[in-house]
C-alpha positions, -999 to +999 in steps of 0.1 A: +376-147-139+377-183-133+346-206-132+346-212-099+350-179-087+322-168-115+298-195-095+304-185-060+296-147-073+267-165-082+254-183-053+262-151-037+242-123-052+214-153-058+216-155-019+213-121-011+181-119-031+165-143-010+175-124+022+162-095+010+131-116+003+127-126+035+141-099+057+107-085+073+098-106+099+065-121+097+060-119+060+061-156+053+026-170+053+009-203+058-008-227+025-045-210+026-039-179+044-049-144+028-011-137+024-006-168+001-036-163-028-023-168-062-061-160-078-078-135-088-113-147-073-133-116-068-168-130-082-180-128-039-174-092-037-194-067-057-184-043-081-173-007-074-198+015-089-172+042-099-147+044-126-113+035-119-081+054-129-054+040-152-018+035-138-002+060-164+031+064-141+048+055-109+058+090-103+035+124-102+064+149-089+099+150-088+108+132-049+132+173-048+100+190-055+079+168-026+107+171+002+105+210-009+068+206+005+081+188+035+058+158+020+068+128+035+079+140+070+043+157+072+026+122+064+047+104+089+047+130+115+003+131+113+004+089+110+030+091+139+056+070+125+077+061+153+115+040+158+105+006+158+074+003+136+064-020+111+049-003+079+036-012+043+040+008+016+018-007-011+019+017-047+049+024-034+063+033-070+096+040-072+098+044-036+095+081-025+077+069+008+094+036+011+133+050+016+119+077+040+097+053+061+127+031+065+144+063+074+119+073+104+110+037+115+150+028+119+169-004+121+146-020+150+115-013+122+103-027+090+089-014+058+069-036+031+070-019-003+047-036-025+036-029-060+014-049-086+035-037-118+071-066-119+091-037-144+084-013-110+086-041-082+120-046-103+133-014-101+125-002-061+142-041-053+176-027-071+174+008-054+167-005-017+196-031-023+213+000-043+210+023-008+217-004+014+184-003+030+182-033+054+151-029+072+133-032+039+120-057+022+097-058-016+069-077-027+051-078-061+012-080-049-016-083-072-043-059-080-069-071-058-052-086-031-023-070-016-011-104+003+002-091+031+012-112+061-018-112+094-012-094+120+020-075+115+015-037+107+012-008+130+005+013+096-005+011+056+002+034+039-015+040+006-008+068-013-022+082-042-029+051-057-062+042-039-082+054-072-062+026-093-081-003-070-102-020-097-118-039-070-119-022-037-141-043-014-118-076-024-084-056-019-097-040+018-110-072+028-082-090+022-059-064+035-077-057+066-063-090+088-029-080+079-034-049+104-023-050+144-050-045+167-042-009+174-029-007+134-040+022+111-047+026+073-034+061+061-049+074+031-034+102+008-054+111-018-071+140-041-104+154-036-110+152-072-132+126-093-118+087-094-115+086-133-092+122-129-071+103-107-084+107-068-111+097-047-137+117-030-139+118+006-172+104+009-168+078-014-133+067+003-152+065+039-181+047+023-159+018+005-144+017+037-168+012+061-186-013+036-156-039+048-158-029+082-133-001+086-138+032+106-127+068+100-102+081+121-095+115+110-095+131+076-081+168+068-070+188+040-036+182+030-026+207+006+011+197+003+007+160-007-018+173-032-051+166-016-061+151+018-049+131+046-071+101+061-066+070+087-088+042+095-090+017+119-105-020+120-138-017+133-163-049+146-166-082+125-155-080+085-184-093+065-187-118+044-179-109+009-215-117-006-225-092+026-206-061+018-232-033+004-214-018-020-212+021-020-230+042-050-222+066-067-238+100-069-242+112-108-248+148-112-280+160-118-294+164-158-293+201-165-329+216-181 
């Protein structure tokens, strides 16, 4: 190959990159905005009062096993995924939800798949340029800000990753301008102890409504190995030094 034809291969596939980067429309933020952080300043927002679950993998089932269950097209049919929507997929892993979203939401849509972990954010960037998916674009976020764009999703999705938020009433608060005015958060989760890797309902609607976030609806979700939930922005977010945090209940001592 000669040099020159070894550049322009170059310049290409460095090219490409960037338009991947900045397919979804909207995602490029202002100096100062909530999309555009580069700290970690969570000192304003208290603490959860819970234990938090370790990222051991990006996968918990085969994606065979889950489209067996009908996973996916039972999340998206109860969030009402429509032609046209924009979504974020943050944990999105190796992207079980992210190739199916773009799937459902078509070539007028756009999906955000976000993940904190760069080996992961790596990999789902070479399988959506892999499958040719070009209503998608990928974004390495950090763990307690998710730095998403304002006002450009009709849905978040978060799923089964919502126990690995170290700080949950930074990451909501931050995340919650990013939402459309009739946008929802949708919630996928097990009813089992944070620490044993899911988050129980009450606790999920408390840490919630602590930033100023309403339930929609939740309901057992057997298939997707737990429960389904939406919320929805309700009335003024607080200001970080506001927010009550949730506690905890601990079990009572045996005699």
């Amino acid at each position: 190959m000669t040099a020159p034809r070894a550049a322009f291969r170059l310049l290409s596939a460095a090219c490409g990159a960037l338009a991947l980067s900045l397919m979804l429309a909207g995602c490029g933020t202002a100096p100062g905005s909530p999309g555009n952080r580069t700290d970690d300043d969570t000192e304003d927002f208290p603490a959860a009062d819970r234990p938090v679950a370790a990222i051991v993998s990006s996968r918990w089932s085969t994606e065979e096993s889950r489209d067996r269950l009908r996973e996916a097209d039972t999340v998206m049919d109860k969030a009402e995924i429509t032609p046209g929507m924009t979504v974020a997929d943050i944990g999105a892993g190796e992207g079980y939800y992210t190739t199916r979203l773009a799937d459902r939401v078509g070539a007028r849509g756009r999906v955000l798949a976000e993940d904190i972990i760069p080996s992961i954010h790596s990999a789902l960037a070479e399988r959506v340029t892999r499958e040719r998916l070009s209503n998608v674009s990928v974004r390495l976020g950090e763990a307690s800000d998710p730095k998403l764009p304002e006002n450009s999703f009709d849905r978040i999705f978060m799923v089964h990753m919502y126990h690995e938020i170290e700080q949950p009433y930074a990451f909501l608060w931050r995340m919650r301008p990013s939402l459309k005015p009739d946008g929802l958060v949708v919630v996928v989760d097990a009813n089992r102890p944070t620490e044993q890797h899911g988050t129980p309902p009450n606790l999920l609607r408390c840490e919630f409504a602590a930033v100023g976030y309403s339930l929609v609806e939740i309901e057992p979700m057997p298939r997707a190995g737990g429960y389904f939930a939406t919320f929805r922005v309700a009335g003024p977010r607080p200001e970080p030094r506001d927010i009550v945090p949730c506690r905890l209940r601990k079990p009572a001592a045996k005699n």
